[in-house]
Each structure stands twice: as C-alpha cells, then as structure tokens.
C-alpha positions as CSV (number, residue, x, y, z in Angstrom):
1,X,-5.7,-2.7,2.7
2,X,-2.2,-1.4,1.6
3,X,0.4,-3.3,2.9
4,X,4.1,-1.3,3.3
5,X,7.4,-3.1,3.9
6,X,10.3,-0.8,5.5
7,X,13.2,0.0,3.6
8,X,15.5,2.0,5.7
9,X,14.4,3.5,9.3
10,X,11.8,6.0,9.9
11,X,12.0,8.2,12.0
12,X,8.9,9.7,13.3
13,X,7.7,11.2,15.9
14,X,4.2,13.1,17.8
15,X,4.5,15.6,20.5
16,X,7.1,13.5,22.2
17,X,10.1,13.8,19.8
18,X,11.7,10.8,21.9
19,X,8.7,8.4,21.2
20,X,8.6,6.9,17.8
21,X,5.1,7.4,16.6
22,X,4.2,6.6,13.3
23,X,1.1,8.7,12.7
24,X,-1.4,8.7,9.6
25,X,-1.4,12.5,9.3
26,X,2.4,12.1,8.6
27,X,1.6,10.2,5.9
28,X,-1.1,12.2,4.8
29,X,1.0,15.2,4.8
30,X,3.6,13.1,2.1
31,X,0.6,12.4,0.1
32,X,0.1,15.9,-0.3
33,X,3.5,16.7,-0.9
34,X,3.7,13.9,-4.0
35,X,0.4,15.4,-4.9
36,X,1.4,18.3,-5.9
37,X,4.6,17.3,-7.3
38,X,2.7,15.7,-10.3
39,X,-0.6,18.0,-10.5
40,X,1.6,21.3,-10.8
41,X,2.1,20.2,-14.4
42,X,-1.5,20.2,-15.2
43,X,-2.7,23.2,-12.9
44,X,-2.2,26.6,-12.2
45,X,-0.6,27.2,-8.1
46,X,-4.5,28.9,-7.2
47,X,-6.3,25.9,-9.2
48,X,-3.9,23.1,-7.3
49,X,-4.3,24.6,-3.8
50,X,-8.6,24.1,-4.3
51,X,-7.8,20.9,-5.8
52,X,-5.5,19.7,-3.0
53,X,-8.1,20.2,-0.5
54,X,-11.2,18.9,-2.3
55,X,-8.7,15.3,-2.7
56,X,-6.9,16.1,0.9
57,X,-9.5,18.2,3.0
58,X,-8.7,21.8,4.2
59,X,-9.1,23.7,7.8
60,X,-12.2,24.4,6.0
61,X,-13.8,21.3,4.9
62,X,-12.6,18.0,6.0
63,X,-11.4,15.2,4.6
64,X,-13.5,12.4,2.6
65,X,-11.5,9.7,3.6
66,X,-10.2,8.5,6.7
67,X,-6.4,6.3,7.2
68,X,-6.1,3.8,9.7
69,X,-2.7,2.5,10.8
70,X,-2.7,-1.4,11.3
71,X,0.1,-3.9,12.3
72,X,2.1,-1.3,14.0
73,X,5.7,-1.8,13.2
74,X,7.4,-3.1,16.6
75,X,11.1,-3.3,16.3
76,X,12.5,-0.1,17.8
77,X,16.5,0.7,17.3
78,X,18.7,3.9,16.6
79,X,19.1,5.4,13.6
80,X,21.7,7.3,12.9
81,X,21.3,10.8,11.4
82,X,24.1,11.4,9.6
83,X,23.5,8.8,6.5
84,X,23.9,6.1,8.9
85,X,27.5,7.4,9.8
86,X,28.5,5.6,13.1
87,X,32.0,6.8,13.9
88,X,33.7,8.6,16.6
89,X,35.5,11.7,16.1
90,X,39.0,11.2,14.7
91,X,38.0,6.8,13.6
92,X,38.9,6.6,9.8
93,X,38.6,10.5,9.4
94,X,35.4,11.3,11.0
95,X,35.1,15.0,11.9
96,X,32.8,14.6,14.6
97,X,31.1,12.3,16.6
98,X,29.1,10.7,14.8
99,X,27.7,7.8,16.9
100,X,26.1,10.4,18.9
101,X,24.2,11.9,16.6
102,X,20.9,9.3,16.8
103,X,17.0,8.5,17.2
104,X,15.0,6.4,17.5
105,X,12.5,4.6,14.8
106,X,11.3,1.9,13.4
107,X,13.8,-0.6,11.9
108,X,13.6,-1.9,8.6
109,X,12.7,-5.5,7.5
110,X,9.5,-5.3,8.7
111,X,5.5,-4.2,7.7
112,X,2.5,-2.5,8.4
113,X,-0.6,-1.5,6.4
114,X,-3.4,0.7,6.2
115,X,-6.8,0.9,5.7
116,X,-8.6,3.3,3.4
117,X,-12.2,4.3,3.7
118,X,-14.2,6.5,2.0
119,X,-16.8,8.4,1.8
120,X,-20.1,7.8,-1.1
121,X,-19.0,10.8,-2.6
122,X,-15.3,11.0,-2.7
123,X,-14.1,10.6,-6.4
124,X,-10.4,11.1,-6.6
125,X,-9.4,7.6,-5.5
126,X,-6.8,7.5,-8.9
127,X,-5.7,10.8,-7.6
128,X,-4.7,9.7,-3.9
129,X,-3.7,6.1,-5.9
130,X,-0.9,8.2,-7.8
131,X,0.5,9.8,-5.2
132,X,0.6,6.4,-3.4
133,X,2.5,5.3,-6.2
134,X,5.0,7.9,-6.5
135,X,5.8,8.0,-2.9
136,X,6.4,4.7,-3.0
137,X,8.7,5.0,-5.5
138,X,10.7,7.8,-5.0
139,X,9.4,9.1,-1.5
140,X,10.0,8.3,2.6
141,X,8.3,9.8,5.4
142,X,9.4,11.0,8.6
143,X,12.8,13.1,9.3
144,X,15.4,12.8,7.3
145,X,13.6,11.2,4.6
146,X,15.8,13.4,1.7
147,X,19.0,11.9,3.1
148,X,17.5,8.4,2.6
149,X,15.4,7.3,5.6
150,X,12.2,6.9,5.9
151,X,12.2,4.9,2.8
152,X,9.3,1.9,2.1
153,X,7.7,0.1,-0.7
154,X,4.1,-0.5,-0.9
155,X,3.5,-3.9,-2.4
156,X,1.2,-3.1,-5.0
157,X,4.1,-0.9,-6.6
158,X,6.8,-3.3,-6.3
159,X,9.5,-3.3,-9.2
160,X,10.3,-6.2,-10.8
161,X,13.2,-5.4,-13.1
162,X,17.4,-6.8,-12.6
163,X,18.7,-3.5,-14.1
164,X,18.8,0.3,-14.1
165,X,17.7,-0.1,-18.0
166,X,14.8,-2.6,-17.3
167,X,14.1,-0.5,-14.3
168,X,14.3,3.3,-15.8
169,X,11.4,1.8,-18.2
170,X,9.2,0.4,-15.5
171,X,9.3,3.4,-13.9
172,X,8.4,5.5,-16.7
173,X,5.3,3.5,-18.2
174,X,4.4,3.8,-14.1
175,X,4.2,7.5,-14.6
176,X,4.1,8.7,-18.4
177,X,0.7,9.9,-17.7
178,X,1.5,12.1,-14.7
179,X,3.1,15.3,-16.5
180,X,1.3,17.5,-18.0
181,X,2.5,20.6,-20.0
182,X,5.3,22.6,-17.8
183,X,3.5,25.4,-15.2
184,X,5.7,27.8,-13.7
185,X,6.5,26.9,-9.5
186,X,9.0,27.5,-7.1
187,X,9.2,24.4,-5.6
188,X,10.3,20.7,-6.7
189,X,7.6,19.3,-9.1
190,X,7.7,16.3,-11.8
191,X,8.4,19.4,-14.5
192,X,11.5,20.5,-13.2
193,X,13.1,17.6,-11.1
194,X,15.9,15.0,-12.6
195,X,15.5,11.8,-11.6
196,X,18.0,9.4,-11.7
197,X,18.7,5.6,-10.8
198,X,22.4,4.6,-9.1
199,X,24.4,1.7,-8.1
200,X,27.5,0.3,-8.2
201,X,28.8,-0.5,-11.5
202,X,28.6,-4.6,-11.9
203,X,26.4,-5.1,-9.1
204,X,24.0,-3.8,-6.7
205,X,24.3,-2.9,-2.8
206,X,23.3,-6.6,-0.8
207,X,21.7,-4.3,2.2
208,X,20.7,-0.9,3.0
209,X,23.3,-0.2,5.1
210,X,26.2,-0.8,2.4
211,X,23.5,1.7,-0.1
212,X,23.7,4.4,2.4
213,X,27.4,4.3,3.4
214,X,28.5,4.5,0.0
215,X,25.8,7.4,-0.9
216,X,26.8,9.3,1.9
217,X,30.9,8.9,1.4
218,X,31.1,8.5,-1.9
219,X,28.2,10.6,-3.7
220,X,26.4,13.1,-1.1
221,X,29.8,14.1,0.9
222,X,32.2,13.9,-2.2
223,X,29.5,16.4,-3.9
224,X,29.2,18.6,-1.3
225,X,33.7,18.7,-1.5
226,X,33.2,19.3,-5.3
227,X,30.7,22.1,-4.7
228,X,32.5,23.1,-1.9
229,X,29.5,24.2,-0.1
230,X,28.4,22.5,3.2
231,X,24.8,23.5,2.7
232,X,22.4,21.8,-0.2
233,X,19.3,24.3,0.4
234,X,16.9,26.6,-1.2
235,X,13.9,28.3,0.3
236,X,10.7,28.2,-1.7
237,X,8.2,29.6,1.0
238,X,10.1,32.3,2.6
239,X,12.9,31.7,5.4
240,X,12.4,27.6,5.6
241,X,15.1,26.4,3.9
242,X,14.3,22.2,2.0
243,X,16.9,20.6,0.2
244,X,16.7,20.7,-3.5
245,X,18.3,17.2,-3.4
246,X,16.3,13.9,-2.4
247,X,18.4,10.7,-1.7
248,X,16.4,7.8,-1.4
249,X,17.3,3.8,-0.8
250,X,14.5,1.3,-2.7
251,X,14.8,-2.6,-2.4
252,X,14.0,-4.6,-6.0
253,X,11.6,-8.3,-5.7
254,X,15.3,-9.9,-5.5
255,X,16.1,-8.4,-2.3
256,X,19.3,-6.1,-3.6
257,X,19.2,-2.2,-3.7
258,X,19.0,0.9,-5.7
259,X,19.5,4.8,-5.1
260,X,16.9,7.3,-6.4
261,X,18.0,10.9,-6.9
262,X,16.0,13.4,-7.4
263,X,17.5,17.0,-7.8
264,X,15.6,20.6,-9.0
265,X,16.6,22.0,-11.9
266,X,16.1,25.6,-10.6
267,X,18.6,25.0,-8.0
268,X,21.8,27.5,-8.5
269,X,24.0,25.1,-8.5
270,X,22.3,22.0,-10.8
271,X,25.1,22.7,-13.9
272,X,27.6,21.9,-11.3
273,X,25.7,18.7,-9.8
274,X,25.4,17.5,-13.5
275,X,29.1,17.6,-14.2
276,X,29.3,15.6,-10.4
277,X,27.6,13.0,-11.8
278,X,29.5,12.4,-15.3
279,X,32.6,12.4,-13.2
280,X,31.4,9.0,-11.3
281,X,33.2,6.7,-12.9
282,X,32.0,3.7,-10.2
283,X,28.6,4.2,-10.8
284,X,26.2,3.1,-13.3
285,X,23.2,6.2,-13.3
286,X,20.4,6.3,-15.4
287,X,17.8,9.2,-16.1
288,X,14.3,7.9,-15.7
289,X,13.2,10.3,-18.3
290,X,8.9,11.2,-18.1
C-alpha cells in the first residue's frame, strides 16, 4: 500500500472532462513517462520501447500488475488554470479574466493510496519503484501538471532536509544510480534536463498558494517577458507541441514549500533561460546535479 498526500490540485478527468476522476491508468501513463526519463540513459529508443512494455504492458501483452485506487480523495474545489491566477481583467494588471479560466479537482491537503499487485512472474518491481520515486519527486499528474498542479508526495519518498543545500543532496544520493552513460533522444530525459531547486531567499513559501503566485509572477511570466516569447514549446513526436519547462510545487516534513524546475537542454532557447535564472536576485536556486 502506497499512501499519496496532495500537494497542489489535480486536475483529472475520464470521458466526462467536467467530472474529476482520478483514474489508475493516468497514473500509469506518468509512470511510463518517468520511466523513460531515467532508462533512456542506459538504452537505446528500440531497446526502451520493448522494455517499457515488458515493465508497463503493451496493446500486445498486458500488464503484470494491476493498480487499485483506495481512499478516494473527496474534497472537490476549482482550480485555477492559469498558475492559480484569480483576477478579473484590468484588477492589479491582469490582462484577462482570469477567474474564469477554472476546473474542477481534487484539493490539496488530503490522501489517498494505492494498492499494488503482482503477478508470480513480474520482476521489475525496483523498476516501477524508481519511477515511483521520481514522480514523486519531481512529477504531478493530471492537466497542467508542468505549470505546477497535479503535484503529490508519496510518503515513502518524503524529504527530510531544512535547505536547498541539505535538500540538493538528498535528492541526488535518491537518484545517483539512475543515469547511465548519455543516449541520444529527442525528448526530456534525466541526460539532458536541468534540475533545479527554488525559493525565496531567507525563507520558504508557508502554502502552496503563495509558491505558485510567486512562480507564476515573478519566475514563469517575468521569463516569458525576458524571452519575449508567449509560447514555451517544442515538439518531439511530430505536430504535439509539450513544454520543455516543468514547474512543480513539493511540501518538505515541516510543512513549508519548494519549487522544482526542470528545463531541456535541447530547447532553443536554454542559453537564454540560464542567464534568466542568474538574474534572480530574490531567489536562492540550487542545481540538483546527478
């Protein structure tokens, strides 16, 4: 039994997009995604694709273990899409109206778990473990999950550090023995993604709200000004455009909070985000280097 505490709202939905549904294939799918941000470094794209499915299942073969979502989350609110930016057009600057632009999810402050089981002859339990880990860590699920929501924590990969020093190594002796030697991709991977801690210098943010406001005003929208581009984009698999830039909120054993940035080095315009960030003079940041 894994037990998951929410961070910052999810938003997530089935066939109804205005029914919050938190579904086990979501997080599944996430799984897979973390997956094969850490294996690329070790396998070729033809050798990760056959090993994603033997861990993951395939349209072909199905999957050795079964997920089983249990204490439901059950406090329902908005969330609101643009980094939790609430203001009506022309309040304090705002360009639009942003109190309109909402769904629902599941609130954070609260838990839910879920069950594992497996089949006699499934043997990639560390495999499915490390990608537990990482999304944990760095990860969210649901929409909007790159701009922050979505986050959680699972308990077994709570951090116990008071500083982005103490932290930085926690994280890294966590993961030193998930990259391998560099593979060539075109898509984010552990070989060719920054990550970085952020917060406030002096202090950390006392809720996820006050994390998210200041990311979006003062480090996603201020970087986007500096760029001066309105779109943060690539497109790795054709015309679908992802964002080369994952913000993410986690919550430390004290109850305070931290920003995770992760950014891919392949994107055009990473020179350009690196000299963002030495410009942030109200921010401590710190490279979790692997």
């Amino acid at each position: 039994m894994i037990k998951f505490e929410v961070i910052t709202p999810i938003i997530i939905a089935g066939i109804d997009k205005n029914k919050v549904e938190l579904r086990s294939s979501s997080i599944k799918g996430m799984l897979r995604w973390w997956f094969r941000f850490y294996k690329s470094s070790f396998l070729d794209v033809d050798k990760l694709r056959k090993f994603e499915n033997e861990v993951f299942g395939s349209t072909e073969n199905g999957c050795l273990f079964y997920m089983r979502i249990l204490n439901f989350p059950q406090n329902i609110g908005d969330a609101y899409l643009c980094m939790n930016d609430r203001r009506e057009k022309g309040q304090n600057g705002a360009r639009n109206d942003y109190y309109k632009i909402k769904r629902s999810a599941y609130l954070p402050n609260q838990n839910f778990e879920i069950s594992f089981k497996f089949f006699p002859h499934f043997k990639y339990q560390n495999e499915l473990e490390n990608s537990l880990m990482l999304l944990s860590l760095f990860g969210g699920i649901g929409a909007r999950w790159r701009r922050g929501f979505g986050s959680f924590q699972i308990e077994n990969f709570k951090l116990k550090s008071d500083t982005l020093e103490s932290l930085s190594n926690e994280i890294r002796v966590k993961i030193k023995n998930l990259r391998g030697s560099n593979k060539p991709n075109n898509f984010m991977s552990i070989s060719n993604t920054k990550i970085y801690l952020i917060k406030p210098k002096g202090k950390f943010w006392n809720s996820w709200e006050s994390a998210m406001n200041d990311l979006r005003d003062n480090f996603y929208r201020k970087m986007k000004n500096q760029l001066k581009t309105n779109r943060i984009a690539y497109r790795p698999y054709g015309d679908r455009e992802v964002s080369p830039l994952i913000i993410q909120i986690k919550k430390l054993e004290k109850g305070n909070y931290f920003g995770v940035i992760l950014v891919w080095e392949k994107w055009n315009r990473f020179k350009e985000f690196e000299e963002f960030l030495k410009g942030l003079e109200n921010y401590e940041i710190k490279e979790v280097k692997i």
